[in-house]
N, C-alpha and C positions, 0 to 999 in steps of 0.2 A: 629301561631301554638299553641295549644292547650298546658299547661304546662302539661311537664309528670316527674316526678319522676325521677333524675340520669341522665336523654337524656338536652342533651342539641341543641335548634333548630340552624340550619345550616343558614346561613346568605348568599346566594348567589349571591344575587344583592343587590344594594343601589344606587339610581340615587338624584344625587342634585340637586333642579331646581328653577328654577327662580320664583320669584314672580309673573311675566307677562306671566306666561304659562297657558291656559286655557285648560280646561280639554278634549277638545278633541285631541290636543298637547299632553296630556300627555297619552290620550290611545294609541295615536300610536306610543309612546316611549314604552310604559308596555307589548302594541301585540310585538315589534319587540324582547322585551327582553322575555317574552312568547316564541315565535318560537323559539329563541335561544337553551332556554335552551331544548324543545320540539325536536329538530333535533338532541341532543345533548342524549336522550335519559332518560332527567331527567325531571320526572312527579312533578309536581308545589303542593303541598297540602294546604299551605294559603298562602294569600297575605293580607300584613297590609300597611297602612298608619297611618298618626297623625293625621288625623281628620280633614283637612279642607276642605271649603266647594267644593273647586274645585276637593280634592281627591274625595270624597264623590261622585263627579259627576263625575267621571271616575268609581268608585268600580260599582256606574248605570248601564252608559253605556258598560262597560264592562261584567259585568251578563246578561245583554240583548240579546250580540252579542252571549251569548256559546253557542255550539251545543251540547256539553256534559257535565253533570254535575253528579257527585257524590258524596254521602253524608255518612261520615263515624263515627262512633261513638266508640271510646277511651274510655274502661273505667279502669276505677282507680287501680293500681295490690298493 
């Protein structure tokens, strides 16, 4: 999440995971936690990781798969 000013970002999920998970492993950990929060009525606005190369190959495959995307722009008050 973008920094904003006073807002501090909501931390909803954090999955620990093994060194031997490969990244399509871990998209279907991300969709199930995805649906979760989607049934639950709470819209997702960023997803981060640390950077490695297997996240990076999920952040991919994961953009690939969306049917809907929105793009929003925050600016500075």
């Amino acid at each position: 999440m973008p920094p904003i000013p006073n807002i501090s970002p909501i931390i909803v999920s954090a999955l620990p995971i093994l060194n031997s998970l490969n990244a399509n492993t871990l998209l279907k950990l991300l969709k199930k936690i995805m649906d979760g929060l989607h049934a639950q009525g709470i819209s997702v606005v960023s997803y981060a990781c640390d950077g490695t190369e297997v996240e990076r190959g999920v952040q991919r495959k994961f953009l690939k798969e969306l049917t809907e995307r929105q793009e929003y722009q925050i600016t500075n008050p």
